[in-house]
Each structure stands twice: as C-alpha cells, then as structure tokens.
C-alpha positions, -999 to +999 in steps of 0.1 A: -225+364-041-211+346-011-231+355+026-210+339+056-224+342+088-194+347+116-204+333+149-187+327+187-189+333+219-187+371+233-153+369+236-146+353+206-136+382+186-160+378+157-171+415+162-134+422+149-126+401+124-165+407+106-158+445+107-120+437+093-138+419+063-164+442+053-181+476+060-200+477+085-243+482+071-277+475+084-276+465+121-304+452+148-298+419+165-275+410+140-249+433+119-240+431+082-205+439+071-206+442+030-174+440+011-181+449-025-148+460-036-134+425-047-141+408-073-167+387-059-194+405-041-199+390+003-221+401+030-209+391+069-233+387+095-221+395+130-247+373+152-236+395+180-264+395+200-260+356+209-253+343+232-281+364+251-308+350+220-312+326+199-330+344+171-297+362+163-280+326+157-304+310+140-310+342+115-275+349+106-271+309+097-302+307+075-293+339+055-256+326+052-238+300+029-208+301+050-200+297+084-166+309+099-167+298+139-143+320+160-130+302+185-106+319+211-077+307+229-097+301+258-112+268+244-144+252+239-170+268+261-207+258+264-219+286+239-192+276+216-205+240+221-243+252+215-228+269+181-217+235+171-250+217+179-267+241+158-247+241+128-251+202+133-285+200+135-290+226+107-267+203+081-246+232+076-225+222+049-199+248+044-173+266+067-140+274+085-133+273+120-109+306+130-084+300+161-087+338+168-066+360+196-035+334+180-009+362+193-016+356+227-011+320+235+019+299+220+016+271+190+019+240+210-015+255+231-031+261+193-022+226+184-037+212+218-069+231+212-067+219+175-070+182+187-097+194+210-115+204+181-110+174+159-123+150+188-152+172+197-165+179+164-159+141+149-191+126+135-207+159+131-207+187+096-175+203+115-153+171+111-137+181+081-137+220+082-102+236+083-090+254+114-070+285+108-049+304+137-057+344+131-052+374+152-081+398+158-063+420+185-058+454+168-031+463+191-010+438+188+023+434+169+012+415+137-025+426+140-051+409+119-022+380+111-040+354+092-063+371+082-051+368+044-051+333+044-082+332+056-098+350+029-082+330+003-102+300+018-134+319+016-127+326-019-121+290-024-152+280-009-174+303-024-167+291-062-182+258-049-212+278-028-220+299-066-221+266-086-247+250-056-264+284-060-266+284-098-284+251-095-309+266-076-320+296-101-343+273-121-364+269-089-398+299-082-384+323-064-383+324-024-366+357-006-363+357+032-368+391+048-350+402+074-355+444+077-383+457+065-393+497+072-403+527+049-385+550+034-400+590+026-410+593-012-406+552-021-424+536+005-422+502+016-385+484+015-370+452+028-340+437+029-334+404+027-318+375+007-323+356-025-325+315-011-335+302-043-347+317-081-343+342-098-364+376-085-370+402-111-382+438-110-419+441-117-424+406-105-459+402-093-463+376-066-473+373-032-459+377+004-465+355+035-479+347+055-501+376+049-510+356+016-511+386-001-507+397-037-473+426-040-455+435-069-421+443-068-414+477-074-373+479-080-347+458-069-308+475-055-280+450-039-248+466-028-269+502-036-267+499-072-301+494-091-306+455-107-332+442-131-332+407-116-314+388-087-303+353-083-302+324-055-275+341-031-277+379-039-286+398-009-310+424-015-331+451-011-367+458-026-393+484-027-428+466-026-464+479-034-497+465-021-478+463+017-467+483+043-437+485+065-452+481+097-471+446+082-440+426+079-419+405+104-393+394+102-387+358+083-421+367+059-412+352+027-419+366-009-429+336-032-458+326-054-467+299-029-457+285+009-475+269+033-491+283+064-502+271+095-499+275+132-501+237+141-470+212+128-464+175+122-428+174+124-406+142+117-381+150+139-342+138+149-338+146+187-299+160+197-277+134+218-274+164+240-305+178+252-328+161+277-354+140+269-389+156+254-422+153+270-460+163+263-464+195+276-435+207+269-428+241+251-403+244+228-393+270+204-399+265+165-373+281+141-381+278+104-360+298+079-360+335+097-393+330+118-400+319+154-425+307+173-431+290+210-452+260+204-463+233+228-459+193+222-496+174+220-484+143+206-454+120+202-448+091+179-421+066+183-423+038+155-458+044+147-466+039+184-480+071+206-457+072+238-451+100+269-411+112+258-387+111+232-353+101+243-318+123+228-308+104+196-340+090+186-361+099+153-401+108+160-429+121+151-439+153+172-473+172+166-468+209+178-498+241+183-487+275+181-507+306+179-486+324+151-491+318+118-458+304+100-444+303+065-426+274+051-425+248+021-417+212+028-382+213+020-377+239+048-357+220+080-371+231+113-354+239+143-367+230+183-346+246+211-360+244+249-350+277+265-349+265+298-321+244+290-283+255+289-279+236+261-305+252+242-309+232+208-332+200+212-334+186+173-343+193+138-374+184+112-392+182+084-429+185+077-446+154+070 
C-alpha cells in the first residue's frame, strides 16, 4: 500500500486533485482520500489545514511515502517555499512536483516556472523529482488533463516505495496513530499507519507514552477485516486495556520507545531560518507528536556557546513539559512559530 501525502499552498488545488484520486474518508486537520479500486491499494492526505498549522504538514508527511507538491501557475510563494524546506529537512525521498491550474496559463509560462523550480530546488531532495503540468479546474475544457499521466508515475514510484517497505517487515512493529475515538458495542478504535513490521491481530504489546500493556483486538484496512498488516498498510484497530479519550494523537503502539520530556538533539540548523539562541522556544515535531520546548544549552564543536548560526551542525539540549514517544532512529523536527519561515532544522537523539 502506497500513502502520498498531497501538499501546497491554499490555492494550489491539492483539495481537487486529492479528491480526483480517491474517496474522500476520515477528516480533522487533515483529509484522507482512499482509492481501493485499483490494483494496488493508496491513501491521500489533503494537509488542508496548512498553511494556518503546522501540525497538519508535518502529519500528512510522516504518515506518507509519497509526496506530490501542487504548485499553481502563480509561482513559488513563501508557503510553497516553507513546503520545500520541510520536505528537505525531513529527507523526503520520494515524490512528484504537479504544475496544477496548467489550462490557464500558456507552455512557455509552464517552462519558465519549470526553470524556476529546477534552480530553487537544486542541492535539496526536490532536485531530481519530475514536474508534471495537470489541470485541477473542473470547469474547464479538458478538466483533470494530466491527471492520467500522473498516476502512471505514482504507480511507478510506489513498486520502489513496496520493495523499501518489505525491507522493513522484519523490524518490531511501530504504528502511528492519528484518530483515535470509540465506537458503540467495540469500543476503543484508532486509525493509523503501519511505519514499520508486521502487526497482527491478538498482538499483545504496549502503547505510548502511556507505557501501557493493550492487546489488539482486530485489525480492518480499507473496511475489510485482516489477520496481520505490514510496513505501509494504513489501518484501523480496536484495542483493549485503553480508552478513546486516553490517546493523542502521534501515541505509538510498539513493544518498546523511549519517553521523555527533555532532549539532547544533534541537530542540522536550515540556511534559511535565523539564528537560534538560549531562551528560545521552538516547536518539537517527532513522527505525529508535538510539543513547545525551550533551548537550555547549545554546543558547537564540543564547545558551549550563546547561538547557533543557519547551516551549522549542533548540539541543542531542549525541556518540555509533555511527555514524548520516539526511538533513536526517529528524525526530529524544530520550527520557530514566530518566524515566516517557520522550519529551523532537523535531529536526531544522541
């Protein structure tokens, strides 16, 4: 199963093309469009409450494999720019940039903004992703023009995504959860996807970072009933020892994580934020959770100094009040809200 997350400005018309791909499902923050009825099984996630939050970004890309980034004739705007930080900062390996609203401008402006792209996204994961001109304007003449060829590449793209994913089944099992409520008569359910392993029905493990012991009571994707789901299937489970109105979103279900509310982050600061100072709060992302968290220390080269400059590699010690879930192969994000630019760098736990 292939989850791509489509993201863009307001007025990019990723709302349209999402809800030409798939049917439209669960919706909060973000929106799920499932398309079951080819061969190979997808989920889209409409991140349509960005550019007003974060969270709704930052969600859709770490429940996604694939990343198509609308782009309308307009151009390059700073959200679109912010979109492209992100999916920098986050190593996002896989995805498809989509020249949307093509009918109304002519090909010479689509090859200008083309060469745009290319110069702006050179030296970053984007450099090599494929544009393709589509139209999302439902009244137009050719409506949804494009939009063909644009699903063969997703097909391409998500044999290579399934072989990554296989790789990853041999792994425990980790699911992210991004819904959780209760339903009459079954009790507590959540929705969420497979990132790595295989989970199976009856599983006993635990969920965090309540740290508590839950057995998995039945497992559905696409409404039909499974036995087991691996790395990549999106999913939804009915869980005993827990309750509905326990669970946030981001909790993971795994035999093991770390939790904490304080973090010692190695971390790569963007070239385009400003500079990072004690004091300062910024917000921690780690897979679906968030959290404010203020900077106590910084390390540069082994040496305790006053700021981080953009570009440089550090050492930042963080306190929060949450607690948060993660394992050290988990890659943090920090974004200062203040900023327009919102995304200041990415980490790991040391």
């Amino acid at each position: 199963m292939t989850n791509v997350a489509i993201i863009g400005t307001e007025k990019s018309g990723r709302t349209s093309l999402a809800a030409n791909l798939g049917k439209k499902g669960t919706s909060s923050d973000i929106t799920l469009y499932n398309n079951d009825k080819e061969s190979r099984k997808m989920v889209f996630v409409d991140a349509h409450s960005y550019p007003k939050t974060l969270k709704s970004l930052v969600t859709a890309l770490n429940i996604s494999d694939m990343v198509i980034l609308c782009i309308p004739p307009q151009g390059l705007d700073a959200h679109t720019g912010e979109c492209i930080i992100a999916l920098d900062l986050l190593g996002f390996k896989h995805g498809i940039i989509a020249l949307t609203r093509s009918d109304s401008t002519h090909m010479h402006a689509i090859d200008e903004l083309k060469a745009k792209i290319k110069a702006i996204t050179a030296g970053t994961v984007l450099q090599d992703w494929e544009c393709i001109s589509i139209n999302t304007n439902k009244s137009a003449k050719n409506p949804f023009e494009g939009v063909e060829e644009l699903k063969a590449r997703i097909d391409e793209i998500s044999e290579k995504i399934e072989a990554e994913q296989a790789e990853l089944n041999s792994l425990p099992a980790r699911i992210f959860i991004d819904h959780a409520f209760n339903v009459t008569g079954k009790g507590c359910v959540v929705l969420g996807i497979v990132k790595q392993g295989i989970s199976k029905d009856k599983d006993k493990t635990k969920i965090f970072p309540l740290d508590r012991d839950i057995e998995i009571r039945s497992i559905q994707s696409h409404d039909v009933d499974i036995t087991e789901a691996p790395t990549g299937t999106r999913v939804g489970m009915r869980l005993k020892n827990v309750q509905a109105k326990d669970i946030e979103r981001g909790f993971i279900i795994s035999d093991k994580e770390i939790v904490t509310t304080d973090y010692t982050l190695e971390c790569t600061i963007s070239k385009f934020t400003k500079k990072i100072e004690i004091g300062n709060v910024l917000h921690l992302f780690v897979g679906l959770q968030s959290e404010p968290t203020r900077v106590e220390k910084i390390l540069v080269g082994g040496q305790e100094v006053k700021e981080a400059k953009p570009g440089i590699t550090c050492v930042l010690e963080l306190s929060g009040n949450k607690k948060v879930a993660y394992s050290k192969e988990d890659r943090f994000l920090l974004a200062n809200l203040d900023l327009t630019q919102r995304f200041a760098a990415y980490g790991f736990a040391k």
